[in-house]
One Martini backbone bead per residue (centre of mass of N, CA, C, O) as a GRO file, in nm:
protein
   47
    1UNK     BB    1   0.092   0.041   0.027
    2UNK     BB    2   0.062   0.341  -0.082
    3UNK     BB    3   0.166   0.668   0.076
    4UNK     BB    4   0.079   0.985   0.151
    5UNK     BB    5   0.207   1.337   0.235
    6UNK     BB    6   0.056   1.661   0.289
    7UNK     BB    7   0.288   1.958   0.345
    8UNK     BB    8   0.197   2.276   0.486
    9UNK     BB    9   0.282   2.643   0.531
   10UNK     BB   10   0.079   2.847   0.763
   11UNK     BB   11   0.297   3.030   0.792
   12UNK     BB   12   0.223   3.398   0.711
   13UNK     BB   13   0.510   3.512   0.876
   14UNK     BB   14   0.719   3.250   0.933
   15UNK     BB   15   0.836   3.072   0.737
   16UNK     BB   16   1.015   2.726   0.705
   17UNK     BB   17   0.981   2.453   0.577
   18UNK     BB   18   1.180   2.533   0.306
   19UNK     BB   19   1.451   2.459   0.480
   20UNK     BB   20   1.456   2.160   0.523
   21UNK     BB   21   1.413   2.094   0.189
   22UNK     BB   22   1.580   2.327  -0.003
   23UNK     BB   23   1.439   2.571  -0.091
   24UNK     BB   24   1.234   2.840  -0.236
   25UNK     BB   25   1.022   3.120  -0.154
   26UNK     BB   26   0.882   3.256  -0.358
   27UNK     BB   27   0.622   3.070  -0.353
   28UNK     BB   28   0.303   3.013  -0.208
   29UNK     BB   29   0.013   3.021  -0.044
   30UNK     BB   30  -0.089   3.292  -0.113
   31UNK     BB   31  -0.027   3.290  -0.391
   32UNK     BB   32  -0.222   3.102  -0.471
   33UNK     BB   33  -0.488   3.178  -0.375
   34UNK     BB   34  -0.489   3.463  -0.563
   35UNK     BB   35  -0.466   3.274  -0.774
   36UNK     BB   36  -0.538   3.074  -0.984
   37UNK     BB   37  -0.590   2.704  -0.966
   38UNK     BB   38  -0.362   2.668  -1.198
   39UNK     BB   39  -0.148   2.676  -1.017
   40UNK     BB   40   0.182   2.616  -0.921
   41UNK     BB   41   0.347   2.435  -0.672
   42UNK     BB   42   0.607   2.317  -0.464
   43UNK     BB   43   0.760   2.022  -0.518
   44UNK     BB   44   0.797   1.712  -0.374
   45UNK     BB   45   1.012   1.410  -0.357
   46UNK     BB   46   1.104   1.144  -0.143
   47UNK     BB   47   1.038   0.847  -0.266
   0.00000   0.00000   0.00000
């Protein structure tokens, strides 16, 4: 059984998230909300 888990980081104050996984805060979740629904968010996969 594979499993997935969707994980946001819904501080809109200071996010910190993007740095566990090594990414760049570009753009976030108010990015995306402002934005129409067919925008891409930044994902990773991990195994």
């Amino acid at each position: 059984m594979t499993k997935k888990v969707l994980i946001i980081d819904g501080d809109m104050r200071l996010g910190e998230l993007h740095k566990m996984f090594g990414m760049n805060p570009d753009s976030g979740l108010t990015d995306y909300l402002l934005q129409d629904k067919d925008s891409t968010l930044s994902a990773i996969s991990l195994g």
